[in-house]
Structure formats: structure tokens, C-alpha cells
DRENDO-1510 file (C-alpha; in Angstrom, 1 decimal, always signed):
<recs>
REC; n; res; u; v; w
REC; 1; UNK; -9.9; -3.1; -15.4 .
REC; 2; UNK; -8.1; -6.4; -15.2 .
REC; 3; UNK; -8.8; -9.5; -17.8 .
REC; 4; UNK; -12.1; -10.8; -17.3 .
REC; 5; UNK; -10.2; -14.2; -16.5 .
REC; 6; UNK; -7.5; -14.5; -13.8 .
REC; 7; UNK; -5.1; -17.4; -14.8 .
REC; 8; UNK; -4.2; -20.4; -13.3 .
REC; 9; UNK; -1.4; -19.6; -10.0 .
REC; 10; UNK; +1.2; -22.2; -10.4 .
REC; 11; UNK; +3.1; -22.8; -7.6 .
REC; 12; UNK; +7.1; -22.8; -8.8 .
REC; 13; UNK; +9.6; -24.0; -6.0 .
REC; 14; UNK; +12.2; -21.7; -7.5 .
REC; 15; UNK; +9.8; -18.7; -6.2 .
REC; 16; UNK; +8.9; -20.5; -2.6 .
REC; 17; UNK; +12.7; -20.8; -2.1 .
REC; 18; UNK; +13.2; -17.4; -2.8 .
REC; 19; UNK; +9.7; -16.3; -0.3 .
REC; 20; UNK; +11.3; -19.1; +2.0 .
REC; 21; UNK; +14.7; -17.0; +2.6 .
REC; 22; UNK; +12.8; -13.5; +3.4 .
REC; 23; UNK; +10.8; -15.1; +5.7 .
REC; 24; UNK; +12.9; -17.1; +7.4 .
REC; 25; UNK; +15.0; -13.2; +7.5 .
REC; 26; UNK; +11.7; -11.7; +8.6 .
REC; 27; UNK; +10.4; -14.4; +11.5 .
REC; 28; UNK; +13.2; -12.4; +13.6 .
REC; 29; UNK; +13.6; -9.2; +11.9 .
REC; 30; UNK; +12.8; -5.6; +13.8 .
REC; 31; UNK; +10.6; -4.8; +10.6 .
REC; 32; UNK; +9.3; -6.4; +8.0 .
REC; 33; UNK; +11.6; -4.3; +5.0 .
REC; 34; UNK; +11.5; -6.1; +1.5 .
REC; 35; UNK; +15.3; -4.8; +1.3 .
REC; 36; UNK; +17.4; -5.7; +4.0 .
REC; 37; UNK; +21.5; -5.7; +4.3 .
REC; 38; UNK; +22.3; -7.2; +0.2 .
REC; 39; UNK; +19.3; -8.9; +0.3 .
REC; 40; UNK; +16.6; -7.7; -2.3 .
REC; 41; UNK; +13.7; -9.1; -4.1 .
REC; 42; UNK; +16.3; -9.3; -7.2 .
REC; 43; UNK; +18.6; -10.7; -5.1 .
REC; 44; UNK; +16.5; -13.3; -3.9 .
REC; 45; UNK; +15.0; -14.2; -7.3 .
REC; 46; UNK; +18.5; -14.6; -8.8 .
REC; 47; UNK; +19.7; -17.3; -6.6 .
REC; 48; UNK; +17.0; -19.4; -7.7 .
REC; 49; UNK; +16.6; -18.3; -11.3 .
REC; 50; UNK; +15.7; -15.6; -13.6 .
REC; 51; UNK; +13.0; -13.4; -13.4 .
REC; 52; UNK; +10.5; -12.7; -16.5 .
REC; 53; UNK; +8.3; -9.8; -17.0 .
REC; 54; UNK; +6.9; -9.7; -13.4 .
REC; 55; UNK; +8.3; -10.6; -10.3 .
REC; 56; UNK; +6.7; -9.1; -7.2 .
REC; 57; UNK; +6.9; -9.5; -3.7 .
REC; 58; UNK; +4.2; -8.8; -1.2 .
REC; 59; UNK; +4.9; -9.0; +2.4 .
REC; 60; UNK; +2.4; -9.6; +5.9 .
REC; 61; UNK; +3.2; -9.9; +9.2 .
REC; 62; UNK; +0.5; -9.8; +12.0 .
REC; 63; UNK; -2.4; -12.5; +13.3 .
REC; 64; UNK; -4.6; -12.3; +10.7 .
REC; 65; UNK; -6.0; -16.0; +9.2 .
REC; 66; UNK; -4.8; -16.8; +5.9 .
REC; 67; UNK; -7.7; -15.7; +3.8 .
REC; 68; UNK; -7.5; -12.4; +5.7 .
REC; 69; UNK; -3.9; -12.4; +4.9 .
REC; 70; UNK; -4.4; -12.7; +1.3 .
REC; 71; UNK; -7.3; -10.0; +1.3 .
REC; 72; UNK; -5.5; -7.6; +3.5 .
REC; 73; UNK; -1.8; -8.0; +0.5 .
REC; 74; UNK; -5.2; -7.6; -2.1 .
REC; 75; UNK; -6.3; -4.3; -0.6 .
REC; 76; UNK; -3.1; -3.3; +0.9 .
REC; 77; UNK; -0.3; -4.4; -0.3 .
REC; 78; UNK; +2.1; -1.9; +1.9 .
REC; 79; UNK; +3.4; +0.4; -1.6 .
REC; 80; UNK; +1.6; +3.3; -1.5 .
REC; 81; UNK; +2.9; +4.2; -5.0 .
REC; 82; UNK; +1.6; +1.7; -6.9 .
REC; 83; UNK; +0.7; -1.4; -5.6 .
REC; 84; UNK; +2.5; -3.5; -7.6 .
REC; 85; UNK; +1.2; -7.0; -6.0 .
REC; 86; UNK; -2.2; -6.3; -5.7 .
REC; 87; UNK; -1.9; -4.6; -9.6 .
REC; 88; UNK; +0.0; -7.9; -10.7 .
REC; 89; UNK; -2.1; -10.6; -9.0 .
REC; 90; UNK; -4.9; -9.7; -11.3 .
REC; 91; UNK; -3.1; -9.6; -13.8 .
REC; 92; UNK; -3.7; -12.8; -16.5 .
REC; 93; UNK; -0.2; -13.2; -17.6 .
REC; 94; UNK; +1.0; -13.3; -14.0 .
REC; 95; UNK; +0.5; -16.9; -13.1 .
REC; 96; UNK; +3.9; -18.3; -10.8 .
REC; 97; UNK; +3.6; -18.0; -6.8 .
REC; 98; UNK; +5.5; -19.2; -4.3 .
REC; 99; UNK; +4.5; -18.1; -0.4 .
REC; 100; UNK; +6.3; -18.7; +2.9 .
REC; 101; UNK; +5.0; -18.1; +6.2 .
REC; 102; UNK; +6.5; -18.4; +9.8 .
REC; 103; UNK; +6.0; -17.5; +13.3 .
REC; 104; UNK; +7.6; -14.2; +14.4 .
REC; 105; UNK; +9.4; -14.0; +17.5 .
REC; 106; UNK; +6.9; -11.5; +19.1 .
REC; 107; UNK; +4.3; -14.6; +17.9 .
REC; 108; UNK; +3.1; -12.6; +15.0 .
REC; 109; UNK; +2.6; -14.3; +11.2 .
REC; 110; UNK; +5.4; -13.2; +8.7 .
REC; 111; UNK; +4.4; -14.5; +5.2 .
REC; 112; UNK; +6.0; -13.6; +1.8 .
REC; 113; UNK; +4.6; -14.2; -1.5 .
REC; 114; UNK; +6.3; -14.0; -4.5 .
REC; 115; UNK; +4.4; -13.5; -8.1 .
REC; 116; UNK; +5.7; -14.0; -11.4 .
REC; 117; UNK; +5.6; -14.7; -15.0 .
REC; 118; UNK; +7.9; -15.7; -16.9 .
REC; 119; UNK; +10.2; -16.7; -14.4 .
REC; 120; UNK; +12.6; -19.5; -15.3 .
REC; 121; UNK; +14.4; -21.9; -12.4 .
REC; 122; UNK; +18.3; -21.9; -12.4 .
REC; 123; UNK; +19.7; -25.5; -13.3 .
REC; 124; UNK; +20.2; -26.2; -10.0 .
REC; 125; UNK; +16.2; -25.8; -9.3 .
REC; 126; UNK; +15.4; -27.5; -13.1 .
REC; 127; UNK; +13.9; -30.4; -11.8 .
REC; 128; UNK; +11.8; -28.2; -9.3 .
REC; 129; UNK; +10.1; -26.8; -12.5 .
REC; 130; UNK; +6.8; -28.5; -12.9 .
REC; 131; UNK; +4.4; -26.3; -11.4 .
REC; 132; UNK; +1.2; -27.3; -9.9 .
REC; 133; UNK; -1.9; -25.3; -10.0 .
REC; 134; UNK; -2.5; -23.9; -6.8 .
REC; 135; UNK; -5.8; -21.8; -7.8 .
REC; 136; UNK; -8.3; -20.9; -10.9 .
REC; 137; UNK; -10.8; -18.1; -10.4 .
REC; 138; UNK; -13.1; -16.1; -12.7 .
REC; 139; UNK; -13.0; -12.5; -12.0 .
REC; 140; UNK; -16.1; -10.6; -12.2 .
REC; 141; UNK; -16.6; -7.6; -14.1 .
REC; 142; UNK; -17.2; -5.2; -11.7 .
REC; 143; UNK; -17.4; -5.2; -7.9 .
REC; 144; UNK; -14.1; -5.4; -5.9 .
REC; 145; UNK; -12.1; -8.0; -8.2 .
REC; 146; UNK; -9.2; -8.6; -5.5 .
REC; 147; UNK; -11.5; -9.6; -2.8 .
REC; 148; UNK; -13.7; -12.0; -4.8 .
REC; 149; UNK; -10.0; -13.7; -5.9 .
REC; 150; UNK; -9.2; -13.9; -2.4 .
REC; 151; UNK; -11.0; -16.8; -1.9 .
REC; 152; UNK; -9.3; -18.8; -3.8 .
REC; 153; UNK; -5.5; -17.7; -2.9 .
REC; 154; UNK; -6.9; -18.2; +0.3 .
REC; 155; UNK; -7.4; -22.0; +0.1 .
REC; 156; UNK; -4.1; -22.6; -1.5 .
REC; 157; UNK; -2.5; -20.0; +1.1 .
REC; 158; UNK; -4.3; -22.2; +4.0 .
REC; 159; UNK; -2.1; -25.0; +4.7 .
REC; 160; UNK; +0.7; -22.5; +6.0 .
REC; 161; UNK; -1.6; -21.8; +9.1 .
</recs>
């Protein structure tokens, strides 16, 4: 069972940059593949900085609304071995985020949303450092914990729609 208390998201522009270029990939892509051509979450993460302990990518495309986006990455994050953004978004040391969304050609949302912790910004993203807090939730002790979260990843998630 996760902390009792989910920490503070704070949104790093290092980690939008990095959602920013798979979705801008995605809004034309045949599928919507975490890995395409030399392009991985790795990848991605490098060119703006270096990842810490977590980094994590979770990826939607459909028409969902964005608090229906954030519950349907919460309950189904697409990896069915071990749902490593829904495991990490619970998670209290996991407190970076950075989301992109876009229109898909077939007029579909793509969105991808990148959580971290410890994740440090290249020099060239230095002055794109201080975070902002995006979203502060208590998690209850029992019950579904990623949907009563949602809510508040939703709000933040909002202003992409």
C-alpha cells in the first residue's frame, strides 16, 4: 500500500520538454509506441537532463476529458507487467511531472506524461528548474487510491483541453 501521503507534483520544464517531443511524435504517429526509431523515454530524458530514481512515461491517446485521461493512465496505464506509472504516481518520493497533449490527426487526444524524482535539468534547461506545484493530495487508506488522486492531476492536467 502506498504512503498515506502523496507528495507535492512539481511541474519541471526539463520533463514537459521531454513529454512535449513524444507528443508532438505521437499527434501523427500510426500508434502510440513509447519507443519509436532512436527515440526512447531515456532518450528523451537525456536531452533535457538526467534522470533520478524514477522516471516514467505514461501515454493516452483517444477523446476522453482530462480527468478521464488521468483516471484511465491511473487504472490502465497500457504495461501489463507492471504498471510502472500508475505504481510510481503514488509513490511519495515521485514528485516531478511534465505532460504534453495534442490533437491527433485522426482528431483523437495524444497526451504524455512524464514522472520523476530526482531528476536534474541539463545546463541548458538550469534556469527552467524552479518547479511549481501543480497538485497536493492526501491519499486515503483504503478504497481505490489512484482514483481518489485523480482529481487532483486532473485539475492541473485541465488546461491542456
Amino acid at each position: 500500500m502506498p504512503s498515506t501521503a502523496l507528495a507535492a507534483f512539481k511541474w519541471y520544464p526539463a520533463l514537459f520538454l521531454a513529454a512535449k517531443d513524444q507528443t508532438t511524435y505521437l499527434a501523427t504517429a500510426a500508434d502510440v509506441a513509447s519507443a519509436h526509431g532512436d527515440s526512447t523515454l531515456a532518450s528523451r530524458g537525456e536531452k533535457y537532463g538526467v534522470a533520478g530514481a524514477v522516471l516514467v512515461e505514461g501515454i493516452y491517446k483517444g477523446l476522453n476529458s482530462a480527468t478521464n485521461t488521468v483516471a484511465r493512465l491511473l487504472i490502465d496505464d497500457g504495461d501489463a507487467t507492471n504498471l510502472a506509472f500508475r505504481s510510481n504516481f503514488v509513490k511519495a518520493d515521485v514528485d516531478q511531472a511534465g505532460a504534453a497533449c495534442a490533437d491527433h490527426t485522426d482528431k483523437e487526444k495524444v497526451c504524455t506524461v512524464l514522472l520523476g524524482a530526482g531528476f536534474a535539468a541539463s545546463a541548458a534547461y538550469e534556469a527552467c528548474t524552479t518547479p511549481a506545484v501543480a497538485a497536493a493530495a492526501t491519499v486515503p487508506t483504503s478504497g481505490a487510491v489512484a482514483l481518489a488522486t485523480a482529481g487532483a492531476a486532473a485539475a492541473a492536467l485541465a488546461a491542456l483541453f
